[in-house]
Biopython code that builds the backbone (N, CA, C, O; Angstrom):
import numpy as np
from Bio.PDB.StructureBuilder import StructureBuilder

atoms = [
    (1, "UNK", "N", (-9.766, -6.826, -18.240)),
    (1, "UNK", "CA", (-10.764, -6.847, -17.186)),
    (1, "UNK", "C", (-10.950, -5.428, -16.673)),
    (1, "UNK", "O", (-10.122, -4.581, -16.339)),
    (2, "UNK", "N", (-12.279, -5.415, -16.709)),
    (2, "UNK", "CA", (-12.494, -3.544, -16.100)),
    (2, "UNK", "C", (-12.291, -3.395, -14.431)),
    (2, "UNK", "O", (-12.335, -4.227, -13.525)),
    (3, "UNK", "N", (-12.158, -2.595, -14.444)),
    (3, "UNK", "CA", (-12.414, -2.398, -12.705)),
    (3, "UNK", "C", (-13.574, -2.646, -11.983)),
    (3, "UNK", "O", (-13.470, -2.783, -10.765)),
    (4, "UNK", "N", (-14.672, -2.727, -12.522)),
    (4, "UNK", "CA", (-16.063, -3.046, -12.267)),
    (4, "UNK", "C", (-15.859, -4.187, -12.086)),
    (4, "UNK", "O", (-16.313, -4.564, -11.005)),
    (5, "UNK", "N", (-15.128, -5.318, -12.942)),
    (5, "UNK", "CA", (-15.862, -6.596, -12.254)),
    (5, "UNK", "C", (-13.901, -6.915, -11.803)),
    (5, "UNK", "O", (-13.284, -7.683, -12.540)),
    (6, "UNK", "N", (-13.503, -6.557, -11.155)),
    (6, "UNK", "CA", (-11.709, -6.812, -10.927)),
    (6, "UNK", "C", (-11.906, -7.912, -9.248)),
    (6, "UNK", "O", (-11.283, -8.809, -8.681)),
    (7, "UNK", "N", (-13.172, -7.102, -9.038)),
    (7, "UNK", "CA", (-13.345, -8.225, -7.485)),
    (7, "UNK", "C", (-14.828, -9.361, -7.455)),
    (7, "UNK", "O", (-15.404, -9.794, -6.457)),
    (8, "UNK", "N", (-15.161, -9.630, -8.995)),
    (8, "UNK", "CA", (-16.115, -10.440, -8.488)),
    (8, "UNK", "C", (-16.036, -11.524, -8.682)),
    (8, "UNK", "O", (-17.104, -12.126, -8.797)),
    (9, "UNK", "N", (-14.490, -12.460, -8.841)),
    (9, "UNK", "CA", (-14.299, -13.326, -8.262)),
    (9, "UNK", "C", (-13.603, -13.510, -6.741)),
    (9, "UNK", "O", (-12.797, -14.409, -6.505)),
    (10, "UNK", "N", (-14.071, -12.449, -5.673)),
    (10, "UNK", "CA", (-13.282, -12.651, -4.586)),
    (10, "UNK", "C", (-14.639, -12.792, -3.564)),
    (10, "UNK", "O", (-15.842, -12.665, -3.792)),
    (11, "UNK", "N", (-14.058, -13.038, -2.627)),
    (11, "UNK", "CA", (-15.328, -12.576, -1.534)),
    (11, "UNK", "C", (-14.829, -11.538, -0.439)),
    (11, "UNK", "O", (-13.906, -11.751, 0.347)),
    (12, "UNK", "N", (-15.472, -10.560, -0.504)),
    (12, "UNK", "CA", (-15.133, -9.422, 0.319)),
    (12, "UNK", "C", (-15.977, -9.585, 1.703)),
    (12, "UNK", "O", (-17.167, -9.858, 1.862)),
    (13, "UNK", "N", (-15.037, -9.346, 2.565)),
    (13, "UNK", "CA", (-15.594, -9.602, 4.098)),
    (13, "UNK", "C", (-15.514, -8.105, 4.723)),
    (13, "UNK", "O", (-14.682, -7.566, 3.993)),
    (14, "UNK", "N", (-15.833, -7.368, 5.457)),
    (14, "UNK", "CA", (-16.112, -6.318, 5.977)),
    (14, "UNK", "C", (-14.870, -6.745, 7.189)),
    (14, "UNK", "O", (-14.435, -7.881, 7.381)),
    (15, "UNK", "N", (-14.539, -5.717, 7.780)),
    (15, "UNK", "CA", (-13.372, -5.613, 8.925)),
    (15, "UNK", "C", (-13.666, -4.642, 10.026)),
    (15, "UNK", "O", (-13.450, -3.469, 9.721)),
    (16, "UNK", "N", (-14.095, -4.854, 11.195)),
    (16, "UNK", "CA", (-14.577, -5.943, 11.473)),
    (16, "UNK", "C", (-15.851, -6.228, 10.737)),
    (16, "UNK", "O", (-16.423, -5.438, 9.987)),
    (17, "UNK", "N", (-16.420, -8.046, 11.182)),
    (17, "UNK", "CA", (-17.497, -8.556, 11.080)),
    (17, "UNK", "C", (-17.727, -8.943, 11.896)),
    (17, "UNK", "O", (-16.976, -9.193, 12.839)),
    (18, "UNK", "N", (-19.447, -9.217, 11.759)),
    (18, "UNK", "CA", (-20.135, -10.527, 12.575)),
    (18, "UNK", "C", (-20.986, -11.035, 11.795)),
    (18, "UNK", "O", (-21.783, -10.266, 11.258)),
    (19, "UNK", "N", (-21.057, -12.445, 11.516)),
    (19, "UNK", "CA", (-22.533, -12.659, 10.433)),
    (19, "UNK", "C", (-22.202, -12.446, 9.172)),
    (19, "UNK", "O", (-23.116, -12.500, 8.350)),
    (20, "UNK", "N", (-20.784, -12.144, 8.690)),
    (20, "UNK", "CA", (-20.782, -11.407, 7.429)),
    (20, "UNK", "C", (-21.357, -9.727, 7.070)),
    (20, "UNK", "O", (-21.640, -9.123, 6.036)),
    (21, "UNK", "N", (-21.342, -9.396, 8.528)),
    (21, "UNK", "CA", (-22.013, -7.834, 8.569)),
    (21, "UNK", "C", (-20.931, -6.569, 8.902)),
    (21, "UNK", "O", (-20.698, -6.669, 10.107)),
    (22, "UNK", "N", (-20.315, -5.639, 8.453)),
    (22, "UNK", "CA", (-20.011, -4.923, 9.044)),
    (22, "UNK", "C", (-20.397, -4.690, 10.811)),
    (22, "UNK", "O", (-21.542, -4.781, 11.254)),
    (23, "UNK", "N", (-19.277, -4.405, 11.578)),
    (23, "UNK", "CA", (-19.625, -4.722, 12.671)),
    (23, "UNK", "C", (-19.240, -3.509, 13.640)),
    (23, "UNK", "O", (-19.462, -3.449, 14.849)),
    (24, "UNK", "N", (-18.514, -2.407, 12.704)),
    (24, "UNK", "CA", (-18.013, -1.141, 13.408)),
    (24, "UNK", "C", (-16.282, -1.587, 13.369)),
    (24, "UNK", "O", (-15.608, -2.547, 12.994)),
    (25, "UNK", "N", (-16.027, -0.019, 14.112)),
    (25, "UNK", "CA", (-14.295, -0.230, 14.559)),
    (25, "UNK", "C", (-14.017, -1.011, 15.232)),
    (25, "UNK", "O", (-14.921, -1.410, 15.966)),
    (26, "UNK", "N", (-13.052, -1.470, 15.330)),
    (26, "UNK", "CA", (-12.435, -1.900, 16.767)),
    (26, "UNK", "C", (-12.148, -1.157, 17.928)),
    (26, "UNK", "O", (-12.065, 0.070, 17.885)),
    (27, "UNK", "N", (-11.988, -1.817, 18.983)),
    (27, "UNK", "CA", (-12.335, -0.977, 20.226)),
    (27, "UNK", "C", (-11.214, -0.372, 20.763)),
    (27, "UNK", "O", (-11.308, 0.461, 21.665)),
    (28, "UNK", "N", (-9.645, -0.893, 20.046)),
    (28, "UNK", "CA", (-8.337, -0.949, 20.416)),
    (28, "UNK", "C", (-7.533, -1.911, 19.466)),
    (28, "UNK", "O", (-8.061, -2.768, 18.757)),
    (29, "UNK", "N", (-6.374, -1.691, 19.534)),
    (29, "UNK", "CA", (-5.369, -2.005, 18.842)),
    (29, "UNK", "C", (-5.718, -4.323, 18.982)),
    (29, "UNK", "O", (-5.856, -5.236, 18.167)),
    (30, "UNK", "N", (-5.704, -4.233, 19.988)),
    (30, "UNK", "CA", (-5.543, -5.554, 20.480)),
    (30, "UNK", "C", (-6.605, -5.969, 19.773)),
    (30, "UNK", "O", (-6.107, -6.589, 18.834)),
    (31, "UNK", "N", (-7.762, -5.996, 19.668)),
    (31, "UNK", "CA", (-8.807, -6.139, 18.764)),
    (31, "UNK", "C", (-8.849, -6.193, 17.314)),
    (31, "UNK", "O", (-9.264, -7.131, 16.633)),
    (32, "UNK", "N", (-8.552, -5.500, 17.063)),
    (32, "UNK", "CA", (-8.243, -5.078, 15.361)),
    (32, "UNK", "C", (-7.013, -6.129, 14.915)),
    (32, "UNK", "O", (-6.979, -6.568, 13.766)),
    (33, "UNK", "N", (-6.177, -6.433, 15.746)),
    (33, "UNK", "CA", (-5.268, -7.695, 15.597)),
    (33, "UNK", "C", (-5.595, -9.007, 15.774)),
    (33, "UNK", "O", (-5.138, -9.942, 15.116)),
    (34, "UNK", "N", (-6.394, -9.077, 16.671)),
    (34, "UNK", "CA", (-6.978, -10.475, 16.839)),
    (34, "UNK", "C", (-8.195, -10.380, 15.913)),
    (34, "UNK", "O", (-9.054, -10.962, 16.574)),
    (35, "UNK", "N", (-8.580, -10.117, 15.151)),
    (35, "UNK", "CA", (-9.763, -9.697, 14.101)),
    (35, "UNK", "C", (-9.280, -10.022, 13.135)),
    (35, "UNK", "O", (-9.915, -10.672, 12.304)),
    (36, "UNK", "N", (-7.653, -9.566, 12.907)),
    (36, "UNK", "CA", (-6.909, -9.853, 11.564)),
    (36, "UNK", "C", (-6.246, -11.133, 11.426)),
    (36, "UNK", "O", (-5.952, -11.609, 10.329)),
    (37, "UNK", "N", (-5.991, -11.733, 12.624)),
    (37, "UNK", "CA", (-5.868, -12.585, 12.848)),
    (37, "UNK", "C", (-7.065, -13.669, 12.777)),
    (37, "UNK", "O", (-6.591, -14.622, 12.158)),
    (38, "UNK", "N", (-7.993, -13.868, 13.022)),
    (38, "UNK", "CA", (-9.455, -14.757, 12.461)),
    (38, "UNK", "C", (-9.735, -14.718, 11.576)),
    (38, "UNK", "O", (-10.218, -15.737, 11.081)),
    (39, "UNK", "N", (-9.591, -13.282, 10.642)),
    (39, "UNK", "CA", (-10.129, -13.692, 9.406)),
    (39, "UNK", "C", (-8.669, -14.618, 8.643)),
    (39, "UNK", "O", (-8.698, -15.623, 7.932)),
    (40, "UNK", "N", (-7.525, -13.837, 9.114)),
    (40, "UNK", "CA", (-6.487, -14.838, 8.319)),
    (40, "UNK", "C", (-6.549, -16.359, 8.338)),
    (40, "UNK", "O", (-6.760, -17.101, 7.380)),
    (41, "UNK", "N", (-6.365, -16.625, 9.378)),
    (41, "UNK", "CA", (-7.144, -18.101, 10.363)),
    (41, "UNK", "C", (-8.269, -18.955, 9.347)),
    (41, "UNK", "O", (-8.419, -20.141, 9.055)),
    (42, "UNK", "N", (-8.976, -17.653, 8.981)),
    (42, "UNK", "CA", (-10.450, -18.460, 8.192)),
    (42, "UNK", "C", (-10.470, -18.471, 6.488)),
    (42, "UNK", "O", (-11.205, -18.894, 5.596)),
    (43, "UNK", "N", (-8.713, -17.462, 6.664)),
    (43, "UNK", "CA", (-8.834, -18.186, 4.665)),
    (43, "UNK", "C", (-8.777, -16.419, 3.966)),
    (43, "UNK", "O", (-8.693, -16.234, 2.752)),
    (44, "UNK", "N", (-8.836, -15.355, 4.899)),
    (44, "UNK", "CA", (-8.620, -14.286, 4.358)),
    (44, "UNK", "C", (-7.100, -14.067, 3.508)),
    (44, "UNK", "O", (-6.049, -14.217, 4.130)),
    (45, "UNK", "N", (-7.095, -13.756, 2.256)),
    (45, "UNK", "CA", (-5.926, -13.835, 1.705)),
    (45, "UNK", "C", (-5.128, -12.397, 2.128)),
    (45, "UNK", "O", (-4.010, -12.537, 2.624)),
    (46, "UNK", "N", (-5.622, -11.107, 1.963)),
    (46, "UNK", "CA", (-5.883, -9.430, 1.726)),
    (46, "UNK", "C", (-6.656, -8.968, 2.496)),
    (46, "UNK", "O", (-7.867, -9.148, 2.631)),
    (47, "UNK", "N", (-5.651, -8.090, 3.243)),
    (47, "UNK", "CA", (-6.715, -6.782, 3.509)),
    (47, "UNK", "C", (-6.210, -5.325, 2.725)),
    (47, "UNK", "O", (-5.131, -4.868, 2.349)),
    (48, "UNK", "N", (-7.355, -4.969, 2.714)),
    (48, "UNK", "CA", (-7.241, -4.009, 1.601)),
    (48, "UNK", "C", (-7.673, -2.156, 2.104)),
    (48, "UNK", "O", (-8.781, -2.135, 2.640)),
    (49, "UNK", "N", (-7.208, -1.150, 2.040)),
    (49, "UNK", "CA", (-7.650, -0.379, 2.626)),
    (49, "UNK", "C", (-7.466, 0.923, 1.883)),
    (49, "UNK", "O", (-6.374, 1.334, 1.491)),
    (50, "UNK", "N", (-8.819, 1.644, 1.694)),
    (50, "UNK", "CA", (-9.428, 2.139, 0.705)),
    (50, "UNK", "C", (-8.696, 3.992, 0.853)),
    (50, "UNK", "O", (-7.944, 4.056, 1.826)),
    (51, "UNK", "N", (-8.775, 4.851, 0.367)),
    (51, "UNK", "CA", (-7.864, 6.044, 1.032)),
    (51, "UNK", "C", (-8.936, 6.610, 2.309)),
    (51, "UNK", "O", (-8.380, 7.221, 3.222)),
    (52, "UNK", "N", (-10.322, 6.438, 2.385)),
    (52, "UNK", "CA", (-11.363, 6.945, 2.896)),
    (52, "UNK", "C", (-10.968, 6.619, 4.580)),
    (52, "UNK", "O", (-11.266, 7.264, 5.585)),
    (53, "UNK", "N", (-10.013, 5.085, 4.393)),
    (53, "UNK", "CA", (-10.386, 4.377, 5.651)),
    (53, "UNK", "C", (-8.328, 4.487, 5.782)),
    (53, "UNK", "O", (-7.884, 3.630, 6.547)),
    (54, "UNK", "N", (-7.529, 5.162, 5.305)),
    (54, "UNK", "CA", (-5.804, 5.431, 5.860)),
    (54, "UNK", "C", (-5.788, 5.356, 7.176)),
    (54, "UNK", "O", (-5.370, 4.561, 8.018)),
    (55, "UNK", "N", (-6.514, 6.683, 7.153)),
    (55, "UNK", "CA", (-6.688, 7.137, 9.158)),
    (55, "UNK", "C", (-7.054, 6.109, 9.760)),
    (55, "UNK", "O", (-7.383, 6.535, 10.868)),
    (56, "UNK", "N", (-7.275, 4.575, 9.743)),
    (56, "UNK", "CA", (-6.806, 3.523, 10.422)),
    (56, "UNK", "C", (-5.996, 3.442, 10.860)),
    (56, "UNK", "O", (-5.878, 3.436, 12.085)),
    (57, "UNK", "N", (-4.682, 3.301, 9.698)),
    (57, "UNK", "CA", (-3.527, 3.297, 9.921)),
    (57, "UNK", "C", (-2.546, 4.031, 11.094)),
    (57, "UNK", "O", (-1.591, 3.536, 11.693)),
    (58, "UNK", "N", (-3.142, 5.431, 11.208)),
    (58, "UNK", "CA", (-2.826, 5.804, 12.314)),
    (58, "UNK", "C", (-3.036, 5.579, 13.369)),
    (58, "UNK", "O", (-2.191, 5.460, 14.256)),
    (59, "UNK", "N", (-4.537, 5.449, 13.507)),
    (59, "UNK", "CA", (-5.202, 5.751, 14.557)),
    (59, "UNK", "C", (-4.868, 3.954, 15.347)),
    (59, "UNK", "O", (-4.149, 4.033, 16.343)),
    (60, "UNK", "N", (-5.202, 2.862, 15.072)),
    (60, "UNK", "CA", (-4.412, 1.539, 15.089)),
    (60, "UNK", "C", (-3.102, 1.827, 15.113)),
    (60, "UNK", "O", (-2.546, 0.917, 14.497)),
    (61, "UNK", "N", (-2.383, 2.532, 15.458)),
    (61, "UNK", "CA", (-0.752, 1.735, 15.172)),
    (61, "UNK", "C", (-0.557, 0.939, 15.434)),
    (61, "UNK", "O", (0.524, 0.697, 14.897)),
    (62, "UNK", "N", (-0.969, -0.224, 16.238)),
    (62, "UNK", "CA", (-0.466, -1.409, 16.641)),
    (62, "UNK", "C", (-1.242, -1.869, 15.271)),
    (62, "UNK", "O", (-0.632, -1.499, 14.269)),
    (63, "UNK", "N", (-2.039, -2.346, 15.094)),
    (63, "UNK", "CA", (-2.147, -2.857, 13.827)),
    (63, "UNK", "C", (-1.699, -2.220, 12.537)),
    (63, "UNK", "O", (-1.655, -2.900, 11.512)),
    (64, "UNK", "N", (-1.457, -1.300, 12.538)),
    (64, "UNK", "CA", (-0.393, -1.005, 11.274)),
    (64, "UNK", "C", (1.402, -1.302, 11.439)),
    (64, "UNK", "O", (2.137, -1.350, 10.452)),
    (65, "UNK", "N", (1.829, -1.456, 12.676)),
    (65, "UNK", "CA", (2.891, -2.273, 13.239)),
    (65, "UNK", "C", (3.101, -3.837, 12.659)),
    (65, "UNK", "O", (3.865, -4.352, 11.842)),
    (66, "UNK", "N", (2.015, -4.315, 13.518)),
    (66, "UNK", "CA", (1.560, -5.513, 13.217)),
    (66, "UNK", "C", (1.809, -6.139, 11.797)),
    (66, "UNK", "O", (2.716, -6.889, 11.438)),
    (67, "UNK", "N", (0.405, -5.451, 10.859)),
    (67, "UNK", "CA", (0.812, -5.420, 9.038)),
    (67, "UNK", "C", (2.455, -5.185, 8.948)),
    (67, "UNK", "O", (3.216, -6.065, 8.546)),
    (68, "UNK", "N", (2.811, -4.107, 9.304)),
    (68, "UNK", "CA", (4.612, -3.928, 8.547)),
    (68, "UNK", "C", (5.091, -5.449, 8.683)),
    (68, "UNK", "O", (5.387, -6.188, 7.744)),
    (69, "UNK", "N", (5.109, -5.831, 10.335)),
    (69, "UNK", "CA", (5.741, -7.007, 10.558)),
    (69, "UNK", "C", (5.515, -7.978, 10.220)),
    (69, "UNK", "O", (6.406, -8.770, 9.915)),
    (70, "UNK", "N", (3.744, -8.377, 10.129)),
    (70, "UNK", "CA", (3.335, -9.565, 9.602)),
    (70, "UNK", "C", (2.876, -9.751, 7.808)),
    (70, "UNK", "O", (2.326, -10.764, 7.378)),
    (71, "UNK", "N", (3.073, -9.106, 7.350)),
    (71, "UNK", "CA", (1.995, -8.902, 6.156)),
    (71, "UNK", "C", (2.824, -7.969, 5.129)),
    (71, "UNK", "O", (2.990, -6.754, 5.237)),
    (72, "UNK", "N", (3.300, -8.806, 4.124)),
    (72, "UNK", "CA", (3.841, -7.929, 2.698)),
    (72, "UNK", "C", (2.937, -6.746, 1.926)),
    (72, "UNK", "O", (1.939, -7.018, 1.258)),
    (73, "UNK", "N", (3.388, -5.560, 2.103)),
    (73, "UNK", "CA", (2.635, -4.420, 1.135)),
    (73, "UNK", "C", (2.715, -5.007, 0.220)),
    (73, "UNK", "O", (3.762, -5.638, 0.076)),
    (74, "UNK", "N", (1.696, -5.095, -0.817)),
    (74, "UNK", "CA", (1.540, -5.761, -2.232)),
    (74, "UNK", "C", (1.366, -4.220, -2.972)),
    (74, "UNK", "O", (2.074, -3.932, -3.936)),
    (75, "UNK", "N", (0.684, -3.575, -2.603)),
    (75, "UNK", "CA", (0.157, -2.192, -3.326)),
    (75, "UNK", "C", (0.105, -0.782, -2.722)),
    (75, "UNK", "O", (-1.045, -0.346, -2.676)),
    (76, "UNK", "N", (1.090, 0.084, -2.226)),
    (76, "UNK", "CA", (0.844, 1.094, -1.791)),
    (76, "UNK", "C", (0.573, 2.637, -2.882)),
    (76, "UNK", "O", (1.470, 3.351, -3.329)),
    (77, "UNK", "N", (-0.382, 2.747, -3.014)),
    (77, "UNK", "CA", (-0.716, 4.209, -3.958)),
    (77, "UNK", "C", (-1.122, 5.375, -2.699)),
    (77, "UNK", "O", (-0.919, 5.429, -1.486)),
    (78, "UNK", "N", (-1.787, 6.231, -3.685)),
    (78, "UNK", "CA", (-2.901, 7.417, -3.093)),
    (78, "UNK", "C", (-4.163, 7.030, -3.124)),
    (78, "UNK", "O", (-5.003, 7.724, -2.554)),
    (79, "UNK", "N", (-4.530, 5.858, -3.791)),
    (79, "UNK", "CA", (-6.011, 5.294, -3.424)),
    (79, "UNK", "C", (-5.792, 3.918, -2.780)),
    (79, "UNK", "O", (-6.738, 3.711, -2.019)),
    (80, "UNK", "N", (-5.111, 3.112, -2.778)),
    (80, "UNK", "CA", (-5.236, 1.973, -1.957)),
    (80, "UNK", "C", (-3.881, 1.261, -1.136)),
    (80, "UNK", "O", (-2.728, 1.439, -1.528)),
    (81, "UNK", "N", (-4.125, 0.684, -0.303)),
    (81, "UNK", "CA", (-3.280, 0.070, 0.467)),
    (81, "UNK", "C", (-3.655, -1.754, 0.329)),
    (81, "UNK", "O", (-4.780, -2.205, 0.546)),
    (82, "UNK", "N", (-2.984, -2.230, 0.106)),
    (82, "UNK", "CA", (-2.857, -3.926, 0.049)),
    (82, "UNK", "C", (-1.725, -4.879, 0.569)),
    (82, "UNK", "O", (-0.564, -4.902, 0.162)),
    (83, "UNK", "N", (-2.180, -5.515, 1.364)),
    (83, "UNK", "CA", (-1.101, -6.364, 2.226)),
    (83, "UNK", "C", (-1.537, -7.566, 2.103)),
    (83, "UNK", "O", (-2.753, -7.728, 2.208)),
    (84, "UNK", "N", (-0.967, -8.334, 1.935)),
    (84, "UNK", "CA", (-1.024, -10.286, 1.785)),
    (84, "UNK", "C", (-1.244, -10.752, 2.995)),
    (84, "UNK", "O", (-0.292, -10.521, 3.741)),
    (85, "UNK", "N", (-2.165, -11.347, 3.519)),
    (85, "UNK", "CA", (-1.819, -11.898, 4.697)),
    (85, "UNK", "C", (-1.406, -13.699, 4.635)),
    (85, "UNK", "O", (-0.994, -14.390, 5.567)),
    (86, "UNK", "N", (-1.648, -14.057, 3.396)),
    (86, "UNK", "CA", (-0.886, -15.775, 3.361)),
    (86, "UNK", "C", (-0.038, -16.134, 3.185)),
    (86, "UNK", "O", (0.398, -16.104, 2.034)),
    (87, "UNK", "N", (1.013, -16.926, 4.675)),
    (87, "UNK", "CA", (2.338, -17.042, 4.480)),
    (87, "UNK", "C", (2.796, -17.604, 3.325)),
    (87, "UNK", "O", (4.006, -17.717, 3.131)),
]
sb = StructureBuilder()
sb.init_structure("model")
sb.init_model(0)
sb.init_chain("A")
sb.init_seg("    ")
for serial, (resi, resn, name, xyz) in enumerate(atoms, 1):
    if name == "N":
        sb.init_residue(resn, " ", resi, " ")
    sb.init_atom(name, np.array(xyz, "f"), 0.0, 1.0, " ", f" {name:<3s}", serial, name[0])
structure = sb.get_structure()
């Protein structure tokens, strides 16, 4: 399987959303957790985070807290980050 089609059996949701729309950052830590929390809630398996978008990681520490505690690294490289979110 190429990398081209490696996600088109998934459905990719934007983080945040509304509508299925990209919806911007979060406004704070508390947000970005309860965000990760709804989509998990609604069947999100992965979140996935691209090298473009790391500086999340910082800038969230509570949600990169959060992930350590709640959520198995599946994939840490120099291009992507992947965490499981289904118990």
């Amino acid at each position: 399987m190429g990398h081209e089609t490696a996600l088109t059996d998934r459905r990719v949701i934007p983080f945040l959303e509304r509508g299925g729309r990209y919806w911007g950052p979060p406004d704070n830590d508390q947000t970005a957790i309860q965000e990760l929390e709804r989509l998990r809630g609604a069947g999100a398996s992965h979140i996935v985070f691209a090298w473009p978008s790391f500086w999340w990681l910082d800038y969230y520490s509570g949600l990169r807290n959060h992930l350590q505690k709640n959520a198995p690294c599946l994939l840490s490289n120099e291009r992507l980050l992947v965490f499981g979110l289904k118990a």
